[in-house]
FIVEX-153382 format. One line per 3 residues: their letters; for each residue x, y, z of C-alpha. Coordinates in Angstrom, 3 decimals. Layout:
A) X Y Z | ... $
***
This chain:
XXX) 0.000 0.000 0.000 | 2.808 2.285 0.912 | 4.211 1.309 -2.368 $
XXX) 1.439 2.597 -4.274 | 0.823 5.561 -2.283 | 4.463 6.504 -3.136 $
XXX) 4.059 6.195 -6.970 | 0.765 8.257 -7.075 | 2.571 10.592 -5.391 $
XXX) 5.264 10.885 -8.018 | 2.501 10.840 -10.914 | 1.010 13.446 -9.061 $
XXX) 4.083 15.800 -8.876 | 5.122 14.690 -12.922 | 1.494 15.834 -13.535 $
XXX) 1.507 19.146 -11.768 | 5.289 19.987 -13.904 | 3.621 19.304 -17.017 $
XXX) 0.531 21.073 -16.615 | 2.645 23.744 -15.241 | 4.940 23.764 -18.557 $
XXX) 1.719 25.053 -20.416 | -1.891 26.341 -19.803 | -3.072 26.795 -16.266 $
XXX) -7.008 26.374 -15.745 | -8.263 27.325 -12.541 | -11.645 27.918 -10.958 $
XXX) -12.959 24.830 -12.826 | -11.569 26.077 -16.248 | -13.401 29.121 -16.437 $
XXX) -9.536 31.072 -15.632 | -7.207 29.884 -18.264 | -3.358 31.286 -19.171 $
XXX) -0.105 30.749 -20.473 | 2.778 29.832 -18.035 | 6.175 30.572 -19.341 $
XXX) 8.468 27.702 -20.136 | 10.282 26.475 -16.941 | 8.146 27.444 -14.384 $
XXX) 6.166 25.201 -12.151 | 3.663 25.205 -9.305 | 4.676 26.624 -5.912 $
XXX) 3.275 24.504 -2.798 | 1.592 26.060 -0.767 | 4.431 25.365 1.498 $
XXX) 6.480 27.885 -0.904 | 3.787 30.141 -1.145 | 3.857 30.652 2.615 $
XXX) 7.690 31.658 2.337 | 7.345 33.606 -0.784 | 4.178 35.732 -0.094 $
XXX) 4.474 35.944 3.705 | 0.931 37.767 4.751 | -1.987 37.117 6.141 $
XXX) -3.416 36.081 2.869 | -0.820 34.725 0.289 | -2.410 33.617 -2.904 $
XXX) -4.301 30.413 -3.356 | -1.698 29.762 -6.556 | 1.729 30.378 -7.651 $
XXX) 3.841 29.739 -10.192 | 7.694 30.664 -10.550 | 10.980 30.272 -12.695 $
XXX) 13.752 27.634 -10.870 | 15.055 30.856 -8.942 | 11.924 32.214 -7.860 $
XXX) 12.606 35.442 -9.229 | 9.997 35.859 -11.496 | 6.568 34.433 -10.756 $
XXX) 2.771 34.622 -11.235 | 0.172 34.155 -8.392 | -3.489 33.936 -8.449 $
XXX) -5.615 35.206 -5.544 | -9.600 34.248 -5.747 | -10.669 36.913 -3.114 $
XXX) -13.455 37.220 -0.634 | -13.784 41.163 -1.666 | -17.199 41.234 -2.756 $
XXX) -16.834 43.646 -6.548 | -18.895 43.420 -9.773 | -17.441 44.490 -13.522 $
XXX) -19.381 47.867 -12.563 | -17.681 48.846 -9.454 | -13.990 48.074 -10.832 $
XXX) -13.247 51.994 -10.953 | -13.915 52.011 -7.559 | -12.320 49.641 -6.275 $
XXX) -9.274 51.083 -8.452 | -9.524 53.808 -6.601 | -9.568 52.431 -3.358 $
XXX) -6.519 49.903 -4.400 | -4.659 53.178 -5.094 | -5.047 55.036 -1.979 $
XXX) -4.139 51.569 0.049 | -0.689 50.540 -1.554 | 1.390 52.965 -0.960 $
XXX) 0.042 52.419 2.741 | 1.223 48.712 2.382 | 3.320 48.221 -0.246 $
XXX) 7.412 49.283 1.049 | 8.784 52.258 -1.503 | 6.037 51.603 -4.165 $
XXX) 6.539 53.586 -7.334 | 3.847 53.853 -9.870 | 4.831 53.506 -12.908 $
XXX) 1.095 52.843 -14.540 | -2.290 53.228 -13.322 | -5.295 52.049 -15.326 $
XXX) -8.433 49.912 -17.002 | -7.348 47.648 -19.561 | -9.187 44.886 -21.668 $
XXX) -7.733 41.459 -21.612 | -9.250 39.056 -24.138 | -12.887 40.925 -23.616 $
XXX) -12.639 41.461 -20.143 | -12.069 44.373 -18.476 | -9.336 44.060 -15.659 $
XXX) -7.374 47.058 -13.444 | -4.229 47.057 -14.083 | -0.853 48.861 -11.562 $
XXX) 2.538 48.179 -12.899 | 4.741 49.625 -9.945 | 8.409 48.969 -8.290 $
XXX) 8.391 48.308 -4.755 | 11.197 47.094 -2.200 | 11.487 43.840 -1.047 $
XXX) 14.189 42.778 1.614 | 17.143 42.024 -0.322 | 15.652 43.324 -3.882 $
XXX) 13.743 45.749 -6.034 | 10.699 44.019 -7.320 | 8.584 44.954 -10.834 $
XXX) 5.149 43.962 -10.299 | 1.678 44.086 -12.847 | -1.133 43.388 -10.465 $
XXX) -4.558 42.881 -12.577 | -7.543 42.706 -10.737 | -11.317 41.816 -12.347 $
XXX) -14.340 40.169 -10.598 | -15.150 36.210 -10.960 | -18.609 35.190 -9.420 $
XXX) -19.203 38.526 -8.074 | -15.555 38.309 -6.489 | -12.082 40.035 -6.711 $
XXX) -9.879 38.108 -8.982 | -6.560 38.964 -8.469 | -3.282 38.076 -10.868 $
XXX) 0.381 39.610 -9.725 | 3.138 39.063 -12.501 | 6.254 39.995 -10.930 $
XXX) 10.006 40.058 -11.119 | 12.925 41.103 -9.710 | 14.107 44.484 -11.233 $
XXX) 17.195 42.768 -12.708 | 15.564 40.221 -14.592 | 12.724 42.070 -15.740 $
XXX) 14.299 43.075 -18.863 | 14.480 39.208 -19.857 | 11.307 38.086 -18.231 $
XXX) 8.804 40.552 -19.779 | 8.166 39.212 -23.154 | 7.374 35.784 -21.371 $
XXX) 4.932 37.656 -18.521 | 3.767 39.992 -21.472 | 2.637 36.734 -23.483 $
XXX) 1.126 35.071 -20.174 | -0.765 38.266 -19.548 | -2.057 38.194 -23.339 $
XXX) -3.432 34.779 -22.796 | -5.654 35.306 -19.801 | -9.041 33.769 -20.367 $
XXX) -11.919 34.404 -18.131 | -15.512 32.556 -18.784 | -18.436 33.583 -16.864 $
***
């Protein structure tokens, strides 16, 4: 039995690598993107240590170094397409409250794939690094939906055409 358990285990970890190598589907497919190549998904183990808050994000997903990752966050904040611009506006009073040295760099609506999403491209400090993050935020099921794309500032240069093609490929089904 122990045996068994062992090898399901394994499958189970080959499975998650290749599904990680390619399209992500989440909330029972009705979230869909691209990963880029080499990344895989963080346990929640190495969520807890990378996004150390009182609520990390449900998913994660990150290069070998864990310098450049994407995590999903399915929120309890109630928000509809229509109130977006507020909460926008709320999101961008509260970061700079919470975020350490955030620098805006963009602030705005844009449409992904049909769907309209808030997007914040910003710098902020983390301990040992500066970090360049796109937060996108929309509403699933009446709820925040939440994607960060970041990177370290040194290998942004090299990782934005592979988060800029991941962000392209965001699907979201009501």
């Amino acid at each position: 039995m122990l045996k068994r358990c062992s090898q399901l285990v394994v499958v189970l970890l080959f499975v998650g690598q290749a599904i990680a190598q390619g399209t992500v589907s989440l909330a029972d497919g009705r979230l869909s993107f691209e990963i880029p190549n080499g990344f895989r998904a963080l346990t929640s183990g190495e969520i807890g240590l990378k996004y150390p808050s009182a609520r990390p994000p449900q998913y994660a997903y990150a290069n070998d170094r864990g310098g450049v990752s994407i995590a999903v966050t399915f929120s309890d904040t109630v928000v509809d397409l229509e109130q977006l611009p507020e909460l926008q506006q709320a999101m961008e009073q509260m970061l700079p409250r919470i975020v350490p040295g955030l620098r805006w760099i963009t602030r705005e609506s844009v449409e992904i794939n049909g769907r309209t999403w808030i997007h914040f491209e910003h710098l902020s400090s983390a301990v040992d690094t500066d970090i360049h993050n796109h937060m996108y935020m929309t509403s699933l099921d009446g709820r925040m939906l939440g994607i960060n794309m970041n990177s370290t500032v040194e290998a942004y240069a090299a990782a934005r055409p592979a988060l800029t093609r991941s962000r392209n490929s965001i699907r979201v089904v009501e």
